[in-house]
N, C-alpha and C positions, 0 to 999 in steps of 0.2 A: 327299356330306356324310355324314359318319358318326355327328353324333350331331342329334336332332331337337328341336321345338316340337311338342309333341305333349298331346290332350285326355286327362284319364284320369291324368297324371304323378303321384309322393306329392306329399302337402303341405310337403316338405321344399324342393319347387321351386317357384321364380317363379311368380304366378299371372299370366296377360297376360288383361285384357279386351280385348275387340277388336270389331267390326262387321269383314264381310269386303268389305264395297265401300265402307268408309271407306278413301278416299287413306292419311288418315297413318295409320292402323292396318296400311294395305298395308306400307307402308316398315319401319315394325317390326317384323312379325313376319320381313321379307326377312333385315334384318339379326341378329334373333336367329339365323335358319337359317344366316346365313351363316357368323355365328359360333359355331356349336354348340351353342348355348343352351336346354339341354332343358327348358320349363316344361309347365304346362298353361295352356291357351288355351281361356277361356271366351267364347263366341259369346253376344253381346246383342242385342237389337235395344233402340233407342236411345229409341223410343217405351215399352219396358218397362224401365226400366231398374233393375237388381239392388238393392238395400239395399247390398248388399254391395261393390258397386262405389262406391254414391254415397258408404257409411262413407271407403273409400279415397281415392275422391280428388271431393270435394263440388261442382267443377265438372261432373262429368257427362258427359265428353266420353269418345273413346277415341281413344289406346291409353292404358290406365292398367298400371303397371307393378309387382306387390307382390311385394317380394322373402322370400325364405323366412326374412330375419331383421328383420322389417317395413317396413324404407324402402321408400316411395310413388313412383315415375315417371312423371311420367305428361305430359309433353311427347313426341311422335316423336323428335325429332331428338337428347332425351337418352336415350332406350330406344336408341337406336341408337348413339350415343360410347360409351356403359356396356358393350354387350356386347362391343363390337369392342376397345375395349379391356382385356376380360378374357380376348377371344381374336379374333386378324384374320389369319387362316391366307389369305386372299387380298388380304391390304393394304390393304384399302378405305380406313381411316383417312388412307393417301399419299394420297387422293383426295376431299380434304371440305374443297371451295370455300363456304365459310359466306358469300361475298357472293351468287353463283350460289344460294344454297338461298334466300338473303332476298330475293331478286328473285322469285322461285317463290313462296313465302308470303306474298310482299306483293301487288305491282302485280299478278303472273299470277292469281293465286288470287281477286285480286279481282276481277280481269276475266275469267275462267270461270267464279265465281258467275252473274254478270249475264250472259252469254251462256248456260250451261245452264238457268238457272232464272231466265226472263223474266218470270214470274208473280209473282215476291217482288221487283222491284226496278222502278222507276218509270224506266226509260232504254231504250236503243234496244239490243238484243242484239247487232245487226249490228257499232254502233260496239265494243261490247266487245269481240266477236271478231277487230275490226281493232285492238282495241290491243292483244290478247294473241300476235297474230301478228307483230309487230313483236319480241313477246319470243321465240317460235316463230323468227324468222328470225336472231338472234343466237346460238340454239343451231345450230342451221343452219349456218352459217359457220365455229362451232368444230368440228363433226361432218363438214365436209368435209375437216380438216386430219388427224381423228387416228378410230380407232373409235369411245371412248367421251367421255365429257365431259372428263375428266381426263386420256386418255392411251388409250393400248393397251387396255387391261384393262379391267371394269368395277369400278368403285371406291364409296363412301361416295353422290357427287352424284348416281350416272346411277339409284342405287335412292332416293335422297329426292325427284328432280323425274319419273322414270319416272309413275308413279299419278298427276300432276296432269294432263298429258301425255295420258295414256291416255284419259284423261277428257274431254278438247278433243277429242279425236280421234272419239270415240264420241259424241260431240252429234249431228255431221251425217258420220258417215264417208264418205258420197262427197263430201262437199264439201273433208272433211280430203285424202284418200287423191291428190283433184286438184289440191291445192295444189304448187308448184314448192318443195317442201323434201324433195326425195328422198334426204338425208344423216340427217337427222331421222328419217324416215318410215321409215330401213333399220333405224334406230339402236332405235325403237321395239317393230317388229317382231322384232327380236335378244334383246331386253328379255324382248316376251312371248314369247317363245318357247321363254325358259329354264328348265330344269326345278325352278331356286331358284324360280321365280316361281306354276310352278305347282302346287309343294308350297304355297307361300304362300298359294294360294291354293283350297286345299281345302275343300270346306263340310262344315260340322259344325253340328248340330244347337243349336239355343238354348238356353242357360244360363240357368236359370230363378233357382236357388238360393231362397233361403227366402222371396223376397217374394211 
């Protein structure tokens, strides 16, 4: 990749807030990298969160997306259509099954809440983990047909459902790594293994700004 997301950029470029082991903050910054998207990438932690962030976008949440001629982004899944389609030198966009992402956002996410963090939800983890495996075993079955979610290549879906994924996977890793979805599991480890991924995944020091 030739051009970056990178800390330090002018103020002329995109400001991205971000947490680095927030899932959809993961997928955003994948996709700005993918798409050449030079901003600066301000690191928060969520429990301090910036003035300057919450002025942007008042929910709180991250990825929040400030463009250099003030438009606010701050959904993942549009921080990622926005860049790809200002530039998709790998076609990701051929590749963005919006029903596949809302299955991932919805039931999956909701059932790896409740299976990683048993402490905040009043139900049994085990069954969570068995209903999120039933979603787990339909990507499973597309991933024996082809490499990626979409096709050959990696595209748009295998970097929006990758991070939730990752995250299943890293609860109970030997419980994950023994499961019988060796197509998923290859598909995974392909994922992290990429050097998009671990540019993305760079640590950078917290962004305090003025609060």
């Amino acid at each position: 990749m030739s051009a970056r997301c990178m800390a330090g950029a002018t103020l002329t470029e995109p400001i991205l807030y971000s947490f680095r082991r927030c899932p959809y903050a993961m997928r955003a910054r994948m996709a700005l990298l993918a798409s050449g998207t030079t901003c600066e990438i301000r690191e928060v932690k969520l429990r301090e969160k910036p003035a300057e962030m919450i002025a942007a976008s008042p929910k709180g949440t991250v990825p929040v997306l400030v463009l250099s001629d003030g438009p606010v982004i701050d959904e993942s899944l549009d921080i990622m259509r926005w860049a790809l389609r200002r530039n998709d030198p790998e076609r990701w966009l051929e590749g963005d099954d919006a029903e596949l992402i809302a299955i991932n956002d919805g039931a999956f996410k909701y059932h790896l809440d409740r299976y990683k963090y048993p402490d905040r939800y009043p139900s049994s983890p085990v069954d969570h983990r068995a209903q999120a495996v039933t979603i787990l075993d339909e990507l499973e079955q597309r991933l024996t047909q082809r490499a990626y979610l979409c096709g050959d290549e990696r595209r748009l879906t295998d970097a929006a459902l990758m991070p939730f994924v990752r995250q299943f996977a890293a609860t109970d890793r030997d419980w994950f790594d023994a499961r019988p979805l060796p197509s998923l599991q290859r598909w995974l480890a392909t994922m992290l293994a990429s050097p998009l991924f671990a540019e993305a995944m760079i640590v950078r020091p917290q962004w305090r700004g003025s609060s």
